[in-house]
N, C-alpha and C positions, 0 to 999 in steps of 0.2 A: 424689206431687205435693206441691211445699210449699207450705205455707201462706200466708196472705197475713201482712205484716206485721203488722200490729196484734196478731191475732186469734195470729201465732206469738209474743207479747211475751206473752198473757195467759198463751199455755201455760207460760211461761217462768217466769212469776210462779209460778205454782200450782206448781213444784218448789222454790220458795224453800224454803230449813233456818232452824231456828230456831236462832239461834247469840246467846252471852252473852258482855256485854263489861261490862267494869268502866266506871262514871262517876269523873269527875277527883274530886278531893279537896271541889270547889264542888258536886258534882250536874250536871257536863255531860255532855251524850251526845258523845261524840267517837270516831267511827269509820276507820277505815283498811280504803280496800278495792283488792283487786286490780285493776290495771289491765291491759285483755286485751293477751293476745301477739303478735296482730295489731295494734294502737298504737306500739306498742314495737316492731317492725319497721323501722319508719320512722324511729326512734331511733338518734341518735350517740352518747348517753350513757345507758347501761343498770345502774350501778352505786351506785346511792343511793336511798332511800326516796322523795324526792322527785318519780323519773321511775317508780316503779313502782309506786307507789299513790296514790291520792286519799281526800286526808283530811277525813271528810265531818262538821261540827258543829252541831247541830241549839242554835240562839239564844232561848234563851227569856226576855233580856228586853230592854229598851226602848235601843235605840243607845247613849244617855247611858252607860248602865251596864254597855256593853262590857267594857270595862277592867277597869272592877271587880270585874267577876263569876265572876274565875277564867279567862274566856277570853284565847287567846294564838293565833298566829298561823306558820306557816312561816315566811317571814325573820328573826322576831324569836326562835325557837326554835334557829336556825341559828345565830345570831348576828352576822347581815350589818347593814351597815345600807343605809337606801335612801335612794337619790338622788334619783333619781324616781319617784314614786305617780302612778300613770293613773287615773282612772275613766272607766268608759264607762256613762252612765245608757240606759236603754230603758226600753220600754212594753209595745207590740205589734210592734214594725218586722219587716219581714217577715224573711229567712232572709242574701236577696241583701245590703242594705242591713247587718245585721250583718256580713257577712263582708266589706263594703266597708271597713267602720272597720278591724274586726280586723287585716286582714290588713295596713292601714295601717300601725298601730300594731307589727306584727312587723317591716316594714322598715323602721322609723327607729330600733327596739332593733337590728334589725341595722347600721343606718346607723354608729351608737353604737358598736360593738364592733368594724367595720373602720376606724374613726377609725385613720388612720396618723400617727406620733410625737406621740400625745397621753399625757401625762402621768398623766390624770385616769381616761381610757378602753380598755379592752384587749379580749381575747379573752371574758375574762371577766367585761366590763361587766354582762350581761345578770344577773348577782347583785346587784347595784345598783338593777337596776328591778322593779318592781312590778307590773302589771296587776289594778283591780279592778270588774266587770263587774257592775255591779246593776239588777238587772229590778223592777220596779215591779207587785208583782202575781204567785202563782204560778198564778193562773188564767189570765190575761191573755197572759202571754208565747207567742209563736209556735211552734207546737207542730214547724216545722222548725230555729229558732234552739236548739232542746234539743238534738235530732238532733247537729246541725253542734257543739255541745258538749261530746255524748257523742262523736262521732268524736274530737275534738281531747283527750280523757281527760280533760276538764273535768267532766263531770257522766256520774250514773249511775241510773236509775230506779230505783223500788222502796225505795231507804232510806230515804226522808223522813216524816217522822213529825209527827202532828200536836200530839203533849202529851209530856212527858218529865214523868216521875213527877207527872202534875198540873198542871202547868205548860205553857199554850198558845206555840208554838213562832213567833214572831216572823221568823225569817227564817234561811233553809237556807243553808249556806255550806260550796262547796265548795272546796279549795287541792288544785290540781296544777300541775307546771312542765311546761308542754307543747313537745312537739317538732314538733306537725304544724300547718302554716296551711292551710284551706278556702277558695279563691278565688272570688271573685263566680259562678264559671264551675261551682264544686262538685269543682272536682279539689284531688285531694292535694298539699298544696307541702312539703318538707322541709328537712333541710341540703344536700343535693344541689343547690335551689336559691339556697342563700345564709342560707336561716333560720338563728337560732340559739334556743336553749331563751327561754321568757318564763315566769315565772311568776305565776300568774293565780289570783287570788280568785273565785269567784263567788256573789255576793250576791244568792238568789231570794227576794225578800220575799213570806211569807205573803200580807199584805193589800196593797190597791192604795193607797197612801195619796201618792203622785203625786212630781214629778222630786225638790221641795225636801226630803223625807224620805229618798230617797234617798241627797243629800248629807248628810244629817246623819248616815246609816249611815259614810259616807267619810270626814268630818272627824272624826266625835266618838267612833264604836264603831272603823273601825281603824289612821285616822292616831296618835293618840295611842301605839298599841303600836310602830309603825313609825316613828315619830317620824322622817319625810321629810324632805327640804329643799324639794324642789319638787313643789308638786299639780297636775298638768295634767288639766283637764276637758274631757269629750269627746262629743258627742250619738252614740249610733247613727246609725249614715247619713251621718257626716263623715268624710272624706278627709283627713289632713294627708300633704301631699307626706314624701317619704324624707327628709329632711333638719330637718323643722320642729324635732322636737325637740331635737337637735341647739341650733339658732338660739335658742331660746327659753332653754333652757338658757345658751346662752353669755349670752346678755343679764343673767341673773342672777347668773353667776359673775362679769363686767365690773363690775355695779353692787351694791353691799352692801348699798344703800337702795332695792334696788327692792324692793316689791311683789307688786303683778303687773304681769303683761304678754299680751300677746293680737299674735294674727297676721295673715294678710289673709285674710277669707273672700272667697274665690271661686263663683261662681255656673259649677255641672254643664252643660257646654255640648253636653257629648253629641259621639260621631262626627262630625268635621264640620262644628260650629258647627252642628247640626242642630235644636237644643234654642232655639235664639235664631229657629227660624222662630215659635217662639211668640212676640207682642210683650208677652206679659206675663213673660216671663222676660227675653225683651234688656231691659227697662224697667228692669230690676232689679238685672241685668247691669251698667249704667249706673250705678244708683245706687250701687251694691256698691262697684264702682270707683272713682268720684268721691268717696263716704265716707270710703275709704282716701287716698286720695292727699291730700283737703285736710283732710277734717274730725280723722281718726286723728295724722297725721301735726302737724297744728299742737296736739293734746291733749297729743301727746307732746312737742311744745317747752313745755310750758306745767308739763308733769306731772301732768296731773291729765287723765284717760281716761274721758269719762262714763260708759262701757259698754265692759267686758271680756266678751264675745259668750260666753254658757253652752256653745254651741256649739263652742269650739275656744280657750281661754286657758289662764295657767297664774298659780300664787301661790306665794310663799314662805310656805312651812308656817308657822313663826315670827312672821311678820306678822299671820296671820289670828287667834292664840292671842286670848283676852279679857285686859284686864288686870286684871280683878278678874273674881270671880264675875256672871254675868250681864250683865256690861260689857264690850262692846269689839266688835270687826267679828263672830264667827262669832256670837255670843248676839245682833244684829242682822237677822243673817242669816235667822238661822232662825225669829223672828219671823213671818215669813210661812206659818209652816208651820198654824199656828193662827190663818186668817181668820176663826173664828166670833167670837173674841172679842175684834174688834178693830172700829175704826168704818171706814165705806166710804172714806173716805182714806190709811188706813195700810193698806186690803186693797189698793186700786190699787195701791198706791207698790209691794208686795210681786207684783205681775206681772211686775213688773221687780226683782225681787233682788237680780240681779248690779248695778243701779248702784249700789244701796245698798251692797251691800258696797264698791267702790269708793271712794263718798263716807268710809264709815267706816274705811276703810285709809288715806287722803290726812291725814285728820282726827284720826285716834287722837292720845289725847292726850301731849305727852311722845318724842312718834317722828318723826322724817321720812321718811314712806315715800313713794315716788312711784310711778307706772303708765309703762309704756311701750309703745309701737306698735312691733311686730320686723315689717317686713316683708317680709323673706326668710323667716318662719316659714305658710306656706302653707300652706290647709287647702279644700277644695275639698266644697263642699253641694248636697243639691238646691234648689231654693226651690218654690213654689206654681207650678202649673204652671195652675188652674183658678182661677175668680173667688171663686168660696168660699170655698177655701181660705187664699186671698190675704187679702181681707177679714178671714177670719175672725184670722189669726195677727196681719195690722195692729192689729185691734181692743184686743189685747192687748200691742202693741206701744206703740202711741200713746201707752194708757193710763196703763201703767207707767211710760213713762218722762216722761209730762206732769208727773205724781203726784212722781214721784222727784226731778224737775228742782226743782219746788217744794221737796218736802223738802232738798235738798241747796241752795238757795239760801236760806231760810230757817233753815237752820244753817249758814250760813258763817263765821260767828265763831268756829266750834271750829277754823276755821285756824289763829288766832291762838293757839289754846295749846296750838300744837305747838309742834318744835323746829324747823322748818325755818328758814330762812336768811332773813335781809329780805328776798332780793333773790325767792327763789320765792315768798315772802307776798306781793309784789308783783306777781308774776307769779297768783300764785291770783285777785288781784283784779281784775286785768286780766281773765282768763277770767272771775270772774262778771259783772264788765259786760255781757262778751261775749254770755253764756249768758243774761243776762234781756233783750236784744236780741233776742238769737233766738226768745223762751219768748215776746214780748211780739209779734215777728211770726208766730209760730204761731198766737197766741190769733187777732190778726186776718186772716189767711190767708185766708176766706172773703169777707170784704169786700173784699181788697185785689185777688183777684184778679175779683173782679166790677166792683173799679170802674176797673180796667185797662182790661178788656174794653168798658165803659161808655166810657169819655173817650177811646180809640182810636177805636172809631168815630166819636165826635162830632167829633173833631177832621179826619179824614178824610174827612169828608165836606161841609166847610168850604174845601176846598181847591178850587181853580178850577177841577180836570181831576179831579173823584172819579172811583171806577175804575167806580161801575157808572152814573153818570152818575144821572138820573131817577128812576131805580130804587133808589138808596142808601138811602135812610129806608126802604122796604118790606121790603129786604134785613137789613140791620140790625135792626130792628124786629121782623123774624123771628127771625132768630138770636138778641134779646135775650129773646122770650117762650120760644123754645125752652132757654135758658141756664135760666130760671127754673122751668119745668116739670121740668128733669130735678133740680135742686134739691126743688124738692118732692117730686118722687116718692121721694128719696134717704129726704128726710124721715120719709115716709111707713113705706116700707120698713124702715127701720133700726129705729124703733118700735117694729112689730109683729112682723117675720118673721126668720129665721134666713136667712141668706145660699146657704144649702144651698135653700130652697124660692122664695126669689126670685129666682134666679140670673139668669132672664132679663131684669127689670127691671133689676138692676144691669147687664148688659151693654147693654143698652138706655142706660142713665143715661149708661155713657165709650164709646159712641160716639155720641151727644148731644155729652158734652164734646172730643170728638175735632174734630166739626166745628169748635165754637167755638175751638177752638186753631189749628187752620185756618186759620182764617178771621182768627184776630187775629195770624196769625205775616204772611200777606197783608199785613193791613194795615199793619203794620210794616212789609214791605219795602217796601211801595209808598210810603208816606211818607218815609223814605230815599230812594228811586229818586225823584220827585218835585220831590227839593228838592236834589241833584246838580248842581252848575254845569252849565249848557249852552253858554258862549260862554268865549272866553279873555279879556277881563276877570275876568270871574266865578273863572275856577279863579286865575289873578294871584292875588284875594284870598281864597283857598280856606283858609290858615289863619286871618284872621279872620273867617270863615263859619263852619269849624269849632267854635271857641271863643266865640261871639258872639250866633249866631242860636241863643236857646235850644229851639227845635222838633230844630234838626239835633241839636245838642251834649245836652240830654238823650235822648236816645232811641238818638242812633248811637254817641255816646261809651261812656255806660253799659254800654250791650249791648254796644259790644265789648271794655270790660274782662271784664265777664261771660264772653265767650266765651272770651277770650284768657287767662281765668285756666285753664278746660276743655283747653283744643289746650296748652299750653304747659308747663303743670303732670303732663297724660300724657305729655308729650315727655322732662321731665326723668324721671321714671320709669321712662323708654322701653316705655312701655304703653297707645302709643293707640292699640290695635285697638278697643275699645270707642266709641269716638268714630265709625268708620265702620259697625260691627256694631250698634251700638243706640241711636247718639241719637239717632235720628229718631223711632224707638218709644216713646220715652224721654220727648221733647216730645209724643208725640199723646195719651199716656198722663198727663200731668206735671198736666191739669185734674183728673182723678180721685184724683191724689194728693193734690191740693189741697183737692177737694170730698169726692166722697164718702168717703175713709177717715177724715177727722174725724169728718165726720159721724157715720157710725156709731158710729165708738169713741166719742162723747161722748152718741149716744143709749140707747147699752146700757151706761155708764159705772156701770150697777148689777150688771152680771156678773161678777166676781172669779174666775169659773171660766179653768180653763186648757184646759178642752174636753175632762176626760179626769173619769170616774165613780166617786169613791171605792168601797171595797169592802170594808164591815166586817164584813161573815159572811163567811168563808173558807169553804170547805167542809172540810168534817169525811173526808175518805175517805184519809185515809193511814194513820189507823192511830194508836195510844196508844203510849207506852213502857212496858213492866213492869217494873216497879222494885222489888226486896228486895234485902235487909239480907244479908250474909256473918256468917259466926262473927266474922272481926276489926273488923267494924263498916263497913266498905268496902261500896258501892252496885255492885250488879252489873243490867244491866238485855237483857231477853231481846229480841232486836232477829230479823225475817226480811229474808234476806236472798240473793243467788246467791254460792253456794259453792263449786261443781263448777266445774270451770277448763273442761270445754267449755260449759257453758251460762253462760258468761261471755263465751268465745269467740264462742257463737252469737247471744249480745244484740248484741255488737258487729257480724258481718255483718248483722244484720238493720238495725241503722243506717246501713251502709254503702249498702246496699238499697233504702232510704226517701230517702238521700241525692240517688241517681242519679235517682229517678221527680222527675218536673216537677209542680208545687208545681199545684193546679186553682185558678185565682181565685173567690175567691169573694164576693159582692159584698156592703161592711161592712153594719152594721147600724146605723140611724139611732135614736142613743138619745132618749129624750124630756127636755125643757127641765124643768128643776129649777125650782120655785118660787122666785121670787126674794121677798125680806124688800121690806114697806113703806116700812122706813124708807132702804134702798137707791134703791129707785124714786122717792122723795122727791127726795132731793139728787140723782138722778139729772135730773129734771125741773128744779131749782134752778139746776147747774150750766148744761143747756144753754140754759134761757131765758136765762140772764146771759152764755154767747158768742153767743147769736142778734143780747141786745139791742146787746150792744156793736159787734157787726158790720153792724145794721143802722142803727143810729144813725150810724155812721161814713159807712154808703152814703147816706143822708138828708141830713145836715151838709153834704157835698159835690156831691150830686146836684138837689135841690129847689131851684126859681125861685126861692121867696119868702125865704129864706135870703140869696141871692146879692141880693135884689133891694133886702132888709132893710140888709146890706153896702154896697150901692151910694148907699142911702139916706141912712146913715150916713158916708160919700166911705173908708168903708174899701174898698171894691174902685172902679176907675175903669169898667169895664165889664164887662160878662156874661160868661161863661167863664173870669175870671182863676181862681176860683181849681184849674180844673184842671188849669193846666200847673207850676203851683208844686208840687202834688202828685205830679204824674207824674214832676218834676225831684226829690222827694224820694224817692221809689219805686227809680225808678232807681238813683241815684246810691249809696243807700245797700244796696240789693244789690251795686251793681260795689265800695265798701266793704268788704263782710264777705266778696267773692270774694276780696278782693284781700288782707283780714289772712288769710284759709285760704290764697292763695299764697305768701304770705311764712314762714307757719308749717310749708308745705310745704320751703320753700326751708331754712329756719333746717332743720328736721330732716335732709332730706339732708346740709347741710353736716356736721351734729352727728356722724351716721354714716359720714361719710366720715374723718373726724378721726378719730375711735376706731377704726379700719381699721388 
């Protein structure tokens, strides 16, 4: 009877030989071990070191000092050079979710290599690319995601070690060029289906020291060896269509000045469009989209991209380099990696990284480098499918890039001593206008849209035919204490509790806000419906109605450039499925966007966590290296390991074995909240008393009798209620404004892309 797996791995173990291998000339442990015969099976190329072992280097010290250290790398031993550098960062992600990326990233190498009459790309493109895969954590990563690596001749148990002659071992790295891809589904894909070889780094970091140390293993310990042209970053769990890479590339090889560039992320819609039965994912759906087509789209006529999504972009290696020690984008970058000893604004700013780096690529001094939007480079995600998790990822959304907008508009002068051109220094400037427009309707977003909701009804109910008659003030009245209840409890909530244990309260909170959007999309149309000619005089003068009577013309004009920048703007795209799949969810959802995700993010504006638990004691169970001295002076170190070519065979069925059995759910475990510092909680309290006051004083200024009455007194207003239609007319007008510079900038982009065609 055989055994079960696990328990056939230990026996496995326990036949390990002790075998001696020499260290490099620095004291590196650097190993080469057989890859089984069963892997190589599946293999079209059997004839080079490359496909028939994995070469295993135990890192013992700190990224930075990669390079230096003696260590060296397969491509750059070979003497290729690379085109493209992948990284794919992880954590924990489960097994499915790895081999979604993965095998992403194998068809657009092979997309790459069937390129027919390309000059640049052949059969044997895939020498060219890179793959390098870094886990966050050797305790951490998912004990099927090894499995699925050991199948593919990526990794192999038992040789990892925790100290090499004394020395604590910072992070396992294994190089093999793999021939097999593992499909979402766990079957074997080969060349038979179109693959061709990739080769693949894998970077298992000892400690958990979270995503942004990770990159700094990828820029600073092995881009330097591999000296890339292009770095495309990757989350686990991201899709990019067969062709992104591809597109993302050509963009760089067309522009000599670009930077980076970033693609469309797409939201997982599942068989079906099945995944949009949830409204918090068409919500998002929506936004994703509309992101793309106006906001992406007009960055990129402007050149300057606030956020290249960690998720799915890419950089020219060369760009990101410092221009002096500790100066310039990646020494920037990596800033963030050390929140302790930084104050609570340059921790926020560093939640969001990637704008900074952004800022500081557009900026550098002495360069002109620009960002671009490729939107035929396609990359396809899950998003939060639960309120928690929603919350929770906004929180750190918000935050970062509130933090970052600041920083990058408070250093905007470093435009000016670049080399870019008047005409894009002009164009920088224009966009910061733009961007403290937008920064300065975000701060007041809480007021504005209360006092929307506020002056609709009032003015609705004014009208000679209100819709509920009698009943309008009781109706109203209600829906205004219920507006403010679900406010306060947001309050309350975000405060004290973790969105994981209030989950019900927040759902409670948007559909509170659900109604109020309801209720005031009603009221809109009914005041439109309302004030609609009814006789043929009246439509005779239907164009001076439209332009004249400011009730009609702010409220119906506004809103339908609003709209029409939505329908017209997907049209030119040819991408308005979103428009009938989710904007209805979109609006019932859009008050919660409004309310409670500031809210939160600016109540817990003291959390700098990324919601993942550093890990500074590793565990010790792998095992020492022994390390003496030869007669010629040479380091030989006695390493155990599987020797016998069937008990190498038989580690590999037994993963094959582990592969096929269905993975048991098991349900995570909720870690406990980290103390946070005083002096966080401080300015965390500082900050949001200063947007509460500002939002409330704005709803005061414009709401209170004695204010208007004070006005009236003084002959600045002539009667009661002026001043909320000059408000509501500025409200309007100047949203259907900044829809309308995001259509134009839509527009300018397409054209841009159709000319370089």
């Amino acid at each position: 009877m055989p055994r079960p797996n696990g328990e056939y791995r230990k026996y496995l173990y326990r036949k390990k030989t002790t075998k001696n291998v020499l260290l490099s000339p620095e004291g590196n442990l650097i190993v080469n071990c057989p890859v089984p015969q069963r892997a190589l099976q599946y293999a079209l190329y059997k004839n080079s070191e490359e496909f028939l072992s994995l070469r295993y280097t135990a890192a013992t010290c700190d990224p930075d000092d990669f390079p230096i250290s003696g260590y060296d790398l397969r491509p750059s031993i070979y003497g290729r050079q690379t085109e493209i550098f992948v990284v794919l960062t992880m954590y924990n992600e489960t097994d499915d979710l790895f081999c979604r990326s993965m095998i992403a990233v194998m068809k657009n190498i092979s997309y790459l290599c069937n390129r027919q009459n390309s000059k640049f790309w052949d059969k044997e493109g895939w020498k060219k690319i890179v793959v390098c895969i870094v886990s966050d954590g050797r305790t951490k990563i998912h004990p099927r995601v090894l499995t699925t690596l050991g199948i593919m001749g990526i990794y192999q148990d038992g040789i990892m070690k925790n100290a090499v002659n004394g020395k604590e071992v910072t992070a396992h790295i294994f190089e093999y060029t793999t021939q097999i891809a593992v499909d979402k589904d766990m079957k074997i894909r080969t060349h038979n289906q179109g693959y061709v070889p990739m080769q693949v780094i894998f970077c298992l970091k000892e400690k958990n020291a979270k995503k942004i140390n990770s990159h700094r293993w990828f820029f600073n310990a092995f881009s330097p060896i591999l000296n890339p042209n292009i770095c495309i970053l990757i989350d686990v769990g991201t899709k990019p269509k067969p062709s992104s890479f591809y597109y993302l590339w050509k963009a760089f090889k067309a522009n000599e000045n670009l930077a980076g560039a970033c693609g469309e992320i797409c939201v997982e819609k599942g068989p079906g469009y099945r995944n949009l039965l949830n409204p918090l994912v068409a919500s998002q759906n929506f936004e994703y989209k509309m992101s793309n087509i106006l906001d992406k789209s007009l960055e990129s006529v402007f050149g300057f991209i606030s956020v290249l999504p960690g998720a799915f972009s890419a950089y020219r290696y060369v760009a990101l380099l410092d221009e002096s020690p500790g100066c310039g984008p990646l020494s920037s970058y990596f800033k963030g990696e050390l929140l302790n000893d930084t104050n609570i604004f340059e921790a926020n700013n560093y939640l969001a990284e990637d704008r900074i780096l952004c800022f500081e690529l557009v900026s550098k001094k002495h360069e002109k480098w620009t960002l671009r939007y490729v939107k035929e480079a396609k990359a396809v995600t899950d998003v939060p499918t639960g309120i928690s998790e929603f919350i929770s990822q906004r929180r750190r959304w918000l935050n970062g890039s509130f933090f970052a907008s600041l920083h990058s508009i408070l250093n905007w002068h470093k435009i000016y001593s670049t080399d870019h051109s008047l005409v894009r220094k002009f164009l920088f400037t224009l966009q910061f206008v733009y961007n403290v427009v937008n920064l300065i309707f975000q701060w007041f977003g809480l007021s504005n849209f209360y006092l929307t909701f506020s002056f609709l009804s009032t003015q609705i109910n004014e009208f000679d035919n209100p819709p509920f008659g009698q009943n309008g003030n009781f109706i109203f009245g209600l829906m205004r204490e219920i507006y403010i209840c679900a406010i306060v409890m947001i309050f309350i909530c975000s405060l004290g509790n973790r969105p994981q244990a209030s989950k019900s309260f927040f759902l409670l909170a948007m559909i509170m806000f659900s109604l109020v959007m309801v209720l005031m999309v009603f009221m809109t149309g009914y005041g439109v419906f309302i004030q609609i000619p009814s006789s043929d005089d009246e439509w005779r003068t239907v164009g001076y109605f439209i332009f004249n009577v400011p009730s009609f013309k702010d409220t119906v004009v506004s809103i339908s450039f609003t709209m029409g920048v939505y329908i017209f703007s997907s049209i030119l795209y040819r991408d308005p499925w979103h428009l009938i799949t989710s904007f209805v969810q979109y609006m019932l959802l859009l008050p919660s966007y409004i309310n409670i995700l500031p809210i939160y993010a600016f109540c817990n504006i003291n959390d700098v966590s990324w919601g993942t638990k550093g890990d500074n004691n590793p565990k010790p169970d792998l095992g020492v290296v022994v390390v003496h001295s030869k007669v010629d002076g040479l380091l030989e170190a006695e390493i155990e390991c599987l020797t016998e070519r069937r008990d190498i065979e038989a580690y590999y069925d037994s993963l094959l074995r582990d592969i096929r059995t269905k993975p048991v759910k098991i349900k995570p475990k909720v870690d406990l909240q980290t103390k946070k510092e005083d002096y966080y909680k401080t300015v965390r309290t500082r900050v949001l008393l200063s947007w509460m006051f500002c939002n409330c004083l704005m709803i005061i200024t414009l709401t209170s009798g004695f204010i208007e009455d004070y006005l009236i007194q003084k002959k600045i207003l002539l009667e009661k209620q002026q001043l909320r239609l000059p408000y509501l007319t500025f409200l309007f007008w100047t949203i259907a404004i900044l829809a309308i510079i995001r259509f134009v900038g839509c527009v300018l982009y397409l054209t841009s892309s159709f000319l370089q065609l």
